[in-house]
C-alpha positions as CSV (number, residue, x, y, z in Angstrom):
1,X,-56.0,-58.9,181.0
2,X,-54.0,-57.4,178.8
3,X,-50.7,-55.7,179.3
4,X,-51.0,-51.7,181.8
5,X,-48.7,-49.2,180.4
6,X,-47.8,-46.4,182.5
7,X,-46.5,-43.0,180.0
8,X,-44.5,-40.5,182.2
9,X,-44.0,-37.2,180.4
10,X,-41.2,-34.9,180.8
11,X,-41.6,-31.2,182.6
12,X,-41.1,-28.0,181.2
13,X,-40.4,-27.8,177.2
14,X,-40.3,-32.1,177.6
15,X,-44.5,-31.9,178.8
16,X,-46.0,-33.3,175.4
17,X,-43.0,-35.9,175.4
18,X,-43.0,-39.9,176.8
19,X,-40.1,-39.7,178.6
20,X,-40.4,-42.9,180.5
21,X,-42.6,-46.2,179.8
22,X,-43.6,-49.1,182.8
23,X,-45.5,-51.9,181.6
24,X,-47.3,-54.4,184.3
25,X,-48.8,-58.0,183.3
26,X,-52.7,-57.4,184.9
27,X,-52.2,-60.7,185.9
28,X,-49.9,-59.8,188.7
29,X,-51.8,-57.6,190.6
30,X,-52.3,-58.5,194.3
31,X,-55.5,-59.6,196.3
32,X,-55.2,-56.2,198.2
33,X,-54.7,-54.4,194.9
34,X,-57.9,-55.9,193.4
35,X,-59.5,-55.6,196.3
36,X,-58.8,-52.1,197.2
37,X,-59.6,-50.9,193.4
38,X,-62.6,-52.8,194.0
39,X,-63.7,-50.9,197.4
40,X,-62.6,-47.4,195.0
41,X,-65.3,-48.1,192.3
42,X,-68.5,-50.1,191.2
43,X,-68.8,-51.5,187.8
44,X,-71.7,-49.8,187.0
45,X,-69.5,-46.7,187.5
46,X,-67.3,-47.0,185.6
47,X,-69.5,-46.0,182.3
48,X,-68.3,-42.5,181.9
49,X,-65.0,-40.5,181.8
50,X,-67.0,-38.1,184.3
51,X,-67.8,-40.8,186.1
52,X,-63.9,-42.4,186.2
53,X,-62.6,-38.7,187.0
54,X,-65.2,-38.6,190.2
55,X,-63.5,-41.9,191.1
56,X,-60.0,-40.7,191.0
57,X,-60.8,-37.8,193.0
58,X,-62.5,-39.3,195.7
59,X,-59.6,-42.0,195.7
60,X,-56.6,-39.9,194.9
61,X,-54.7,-40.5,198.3
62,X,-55.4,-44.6,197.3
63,X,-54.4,-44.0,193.5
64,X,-51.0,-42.8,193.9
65,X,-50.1,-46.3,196.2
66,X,-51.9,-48.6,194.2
67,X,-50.1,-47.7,190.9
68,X,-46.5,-47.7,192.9
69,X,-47.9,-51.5,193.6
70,X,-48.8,-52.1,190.2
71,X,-45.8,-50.7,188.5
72,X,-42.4,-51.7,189.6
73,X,-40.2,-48.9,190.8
74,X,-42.4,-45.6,189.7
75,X,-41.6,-42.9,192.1
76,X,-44.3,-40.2,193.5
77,X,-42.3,-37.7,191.2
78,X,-42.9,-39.4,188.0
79,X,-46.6,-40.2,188.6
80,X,-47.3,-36.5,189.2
81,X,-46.4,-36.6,185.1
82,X,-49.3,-38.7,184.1
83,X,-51.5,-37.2,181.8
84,X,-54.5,-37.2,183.4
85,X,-57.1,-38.6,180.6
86,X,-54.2,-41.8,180.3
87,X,-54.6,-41.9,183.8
88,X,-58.1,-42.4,183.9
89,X,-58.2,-44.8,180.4
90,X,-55.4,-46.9,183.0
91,X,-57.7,-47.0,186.1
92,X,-60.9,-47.9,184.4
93,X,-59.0,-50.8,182.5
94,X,-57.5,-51.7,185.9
95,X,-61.0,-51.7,188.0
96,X,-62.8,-53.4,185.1
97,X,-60.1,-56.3,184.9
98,X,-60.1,-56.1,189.0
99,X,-63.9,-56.1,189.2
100,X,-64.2,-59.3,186.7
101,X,-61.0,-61.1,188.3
102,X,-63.4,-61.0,191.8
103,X,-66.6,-62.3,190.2
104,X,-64.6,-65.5,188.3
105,X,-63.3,-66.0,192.0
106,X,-66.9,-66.0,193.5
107,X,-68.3,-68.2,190.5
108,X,-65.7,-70.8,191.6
109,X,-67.3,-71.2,194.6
């Protein structure tokens, strides 16, 4: 997987402005992390930006933890400065990666 990056904008006349950067190796992530992106979305979901935004609604109290997990040290504050299309280019790269690091585990079986 290649490198998440996080972009937290500044407030007020800052909005349009990366204020802030984290960057996470995908290879990190957790077996609860995987799996709980994993129980957010299907695959064959994850086609559309309609279809990511549904997701991120219907998993928005989820989101906000798993993406303190994934990124070091982000605070509540700062995510509620994530541009929302980043947002959802970040969580479908995440549940792809996610999805695909489950099925290599199950075709080592």
């Amino acid at each position: 997987m290649a490198t998440l990056t996080l972009n937290i904008y500044g407030s007020g006349k800052e909005k349009n402005t990366v204020i802030k950067t984290y960057t996470a190796d995908g290879y990190d992530l957790t077996l609860g992390t995987v799996a709980k992106i994993c129980d957010l979305v299907k695959a064959d979901n994850m086609t559309d930006e309609k279809s990511i935004a549904v997701a991120i609604a219907k998993g928005a109290g989820e989101i906000m933890p798993l993406l303190k997990d994934i990124f070091d040290d982000v605070t509540d504050e700062e995510l509620e400065r994530v541009k929302m299309k980043e947002l959802m280019l970040l969580f479908a790269q995440i549940a792809r990666e996610s999805i695909k690091s489950v099925d290599v585990l199950k075709k080592g079986n």
